[in-house]
C-alpha positions in Angstrom: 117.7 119.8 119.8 117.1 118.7 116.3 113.8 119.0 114.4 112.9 116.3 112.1 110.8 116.3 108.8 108.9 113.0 109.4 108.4 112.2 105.8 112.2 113.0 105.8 112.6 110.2 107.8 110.6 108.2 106.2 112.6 108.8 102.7 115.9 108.1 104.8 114.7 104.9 106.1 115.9 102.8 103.3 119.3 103.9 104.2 119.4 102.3 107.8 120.4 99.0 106.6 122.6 99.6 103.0 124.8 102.1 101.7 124.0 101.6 97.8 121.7 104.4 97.9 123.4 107.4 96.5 121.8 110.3 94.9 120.4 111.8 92.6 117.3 109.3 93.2 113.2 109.7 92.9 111.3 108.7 96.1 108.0 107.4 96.5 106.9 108.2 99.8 103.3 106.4 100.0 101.7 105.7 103.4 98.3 106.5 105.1 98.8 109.9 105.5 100.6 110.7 102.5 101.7 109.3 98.7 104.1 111.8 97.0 107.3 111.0 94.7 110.0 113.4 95.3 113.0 114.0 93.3 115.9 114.1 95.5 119.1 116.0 93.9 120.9 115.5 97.5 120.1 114.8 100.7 118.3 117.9 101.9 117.6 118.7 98.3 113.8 117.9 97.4 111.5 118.6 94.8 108.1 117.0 95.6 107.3 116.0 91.5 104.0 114.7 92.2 101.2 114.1 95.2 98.2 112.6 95.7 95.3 115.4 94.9 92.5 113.2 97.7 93.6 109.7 99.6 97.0 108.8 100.2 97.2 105.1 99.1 97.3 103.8 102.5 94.4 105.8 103.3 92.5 103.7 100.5 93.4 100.4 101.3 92.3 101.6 105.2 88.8 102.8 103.9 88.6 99.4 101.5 89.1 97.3 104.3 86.0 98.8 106.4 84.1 99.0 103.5 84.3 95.0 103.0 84.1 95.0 106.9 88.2 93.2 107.4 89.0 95.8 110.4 91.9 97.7 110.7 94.3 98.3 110.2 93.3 97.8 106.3 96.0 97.1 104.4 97.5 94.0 105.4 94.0 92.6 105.8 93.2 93.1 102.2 96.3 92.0 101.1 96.1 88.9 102.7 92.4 88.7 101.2 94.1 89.2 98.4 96.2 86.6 97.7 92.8 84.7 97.4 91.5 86.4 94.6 90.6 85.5 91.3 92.5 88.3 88.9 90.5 87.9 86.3 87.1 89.1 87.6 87.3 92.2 88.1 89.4 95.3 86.5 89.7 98.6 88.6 90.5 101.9 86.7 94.2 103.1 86.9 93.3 106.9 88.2 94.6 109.3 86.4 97.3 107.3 84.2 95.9 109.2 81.1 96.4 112.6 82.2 100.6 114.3 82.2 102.0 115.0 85.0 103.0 112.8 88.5 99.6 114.1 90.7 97.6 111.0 91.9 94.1 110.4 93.0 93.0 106.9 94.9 89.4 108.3 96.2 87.7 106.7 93.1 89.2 103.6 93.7 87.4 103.3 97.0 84.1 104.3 95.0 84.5 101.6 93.2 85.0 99.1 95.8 81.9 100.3 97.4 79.9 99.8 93.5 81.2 96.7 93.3 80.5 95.4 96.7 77.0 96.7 96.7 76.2 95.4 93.6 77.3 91.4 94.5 75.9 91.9 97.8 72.7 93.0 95.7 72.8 90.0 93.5 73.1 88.0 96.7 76.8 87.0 97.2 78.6 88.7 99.9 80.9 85.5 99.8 84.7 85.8 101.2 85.2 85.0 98.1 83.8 87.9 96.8 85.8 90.1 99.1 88.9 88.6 97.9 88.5 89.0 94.3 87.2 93.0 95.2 90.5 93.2 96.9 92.8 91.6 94.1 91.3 94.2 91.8 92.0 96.7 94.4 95.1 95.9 95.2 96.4 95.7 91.6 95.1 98.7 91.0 96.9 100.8 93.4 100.1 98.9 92.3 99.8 99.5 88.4 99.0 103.3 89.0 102.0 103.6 91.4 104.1 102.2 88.7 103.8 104.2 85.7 103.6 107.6 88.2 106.9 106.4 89.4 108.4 104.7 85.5 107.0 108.3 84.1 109.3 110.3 87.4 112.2 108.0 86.5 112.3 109.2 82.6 111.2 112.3 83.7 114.3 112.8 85.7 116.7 110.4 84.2 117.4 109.2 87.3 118.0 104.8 87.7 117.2 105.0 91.6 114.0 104.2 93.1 113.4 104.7 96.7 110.1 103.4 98.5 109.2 103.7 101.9 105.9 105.1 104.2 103.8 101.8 105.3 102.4 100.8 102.1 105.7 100.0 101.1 105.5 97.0 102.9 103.2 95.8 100.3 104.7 92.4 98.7 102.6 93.1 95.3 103.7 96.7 95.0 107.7 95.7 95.8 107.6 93.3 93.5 105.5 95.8 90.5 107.8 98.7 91.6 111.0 96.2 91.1 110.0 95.3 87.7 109.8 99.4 87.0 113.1 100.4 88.1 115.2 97.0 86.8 113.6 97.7 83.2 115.0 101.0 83.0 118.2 99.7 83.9 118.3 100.7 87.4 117.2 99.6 91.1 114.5 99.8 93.6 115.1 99.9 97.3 112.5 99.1 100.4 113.3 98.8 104.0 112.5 95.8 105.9 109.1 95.8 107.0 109.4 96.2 110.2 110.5 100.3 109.1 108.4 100.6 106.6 105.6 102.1 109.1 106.6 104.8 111.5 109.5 104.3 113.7 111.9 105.8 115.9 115.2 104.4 114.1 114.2 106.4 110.9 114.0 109.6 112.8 117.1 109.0 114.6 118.6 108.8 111.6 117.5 111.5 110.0 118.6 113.3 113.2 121.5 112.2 113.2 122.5 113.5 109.5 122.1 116.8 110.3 123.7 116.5 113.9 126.4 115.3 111.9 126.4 118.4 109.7 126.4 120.7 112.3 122.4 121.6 112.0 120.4 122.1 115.1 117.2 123.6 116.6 116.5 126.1 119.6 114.7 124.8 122.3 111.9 126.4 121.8 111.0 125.4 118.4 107.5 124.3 118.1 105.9 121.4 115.8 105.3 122.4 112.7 101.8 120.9 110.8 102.6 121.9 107.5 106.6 121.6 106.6 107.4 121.1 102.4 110.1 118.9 102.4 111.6 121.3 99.4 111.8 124.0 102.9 114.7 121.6 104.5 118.1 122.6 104.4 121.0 120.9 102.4 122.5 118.0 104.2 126.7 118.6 103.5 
């Protein structure tokens, strides 16, 4: 048996369809459960440089969606709203751009959704429009913020790779911001397709399968582990 670090997989996903990636790299691992950027020295060898201190990104976009009543899950439906919106009428805060460091923090975002919603539906305009324009803010928010955490990890570390992958990934605005980071520094970004951006079996295979490969296994009577830091896993040779 082999035991597999899910967020592991996740940062390995990338890899399924190119072999350009090479380390050293940083990683933004950003989904609903989770939105960390790791430094990774080697395969096996992480340092998590920064984590969200509340909501994981995903988790944000999820509780904006119900909050402007677009279902779930939430963030496709408010990026599609999106794409609708005017950019110009509102401007979300940045959390936490102003402080050093690589820590995150998207739970005030969502406060601010909910101010802003309460206050048009006040005025009396709960319009579509008005949800769109609520989720182009949003949305542009959560994009900007992810990329100066991840332009400040890349001159942090000196490294030209950027790595992105957990389901927000899938995000067309924050590819295309995240591109834009990594190519003016001189370097790349790398996404996988869409359809492994989310969880997936072919990413844990794959991680699986690395350490098969280096002769790493797990007795059959391991037991799921809740809480695993990524900088605990073993060097992948």
């Amino acid at each position: 048996a082999i035991g597999v670090h899910h967020m592991e997989g996740h940062l390995l996903a990338p890899m399924l369809e190119t072999d350009a990636i090479k380390p050293p790299f940083v990683a933004l691992l950003v989904s609903g459960g989770h939105t960390l950027l790791v430094g990774v020295e080697a395969l096996g060898r992480y340092t998590v440089l920064g984590e969200t201190l509340d909501d994981a990104a995903g988790e944000a976009f999820d509780k904006t969606a119900k909050l402007l009543g677009l279902g779930y899950p939430g963030g496709p439906a408010v990026s599609k709203l999106a794409q609708k919106g005017n950019p110009d009428r509102y401007t979300f805060p940045r959390p936490m751009v102003d402080r050093p460091g690589l820590d995150m923090s998207f739970s005030g975002l969502k406060t601010t959704v909910l101010n802003t919603w309460n206050k048009a539906v006040a005025a009396g305009d709960d319009s579509e429009q008005t949800k769109a324009d609520i989720c182009r803010a949003f949305e542009t928010a959560v994009a900007e913020t992810l990329a100066i955490k991840c332009k400040r990890a890349l001159q942090q570390t000196g490294y030209r790779t950027l790595v992105v992958s957990g389901g927000v990934s899938a995000n067309t605005t924050i590819r295309q911001r995240l591109t834009q980071v990594a190519q003016a520094l001189r370097g790349e970004a790398y996404f996988p397709r869409p359809e492994f951006c989310t969880d997936n079996g072919a990413m844990i295979a794959y991680a699986g399968h690395l350490r098969l490969k280096a002769g790493q296994c797990t007795d059959l009577d391991f037991s799921p582990r809740a809480r695993w830091s990524l900088e605990d896993l073993s060097y992948i040779n």
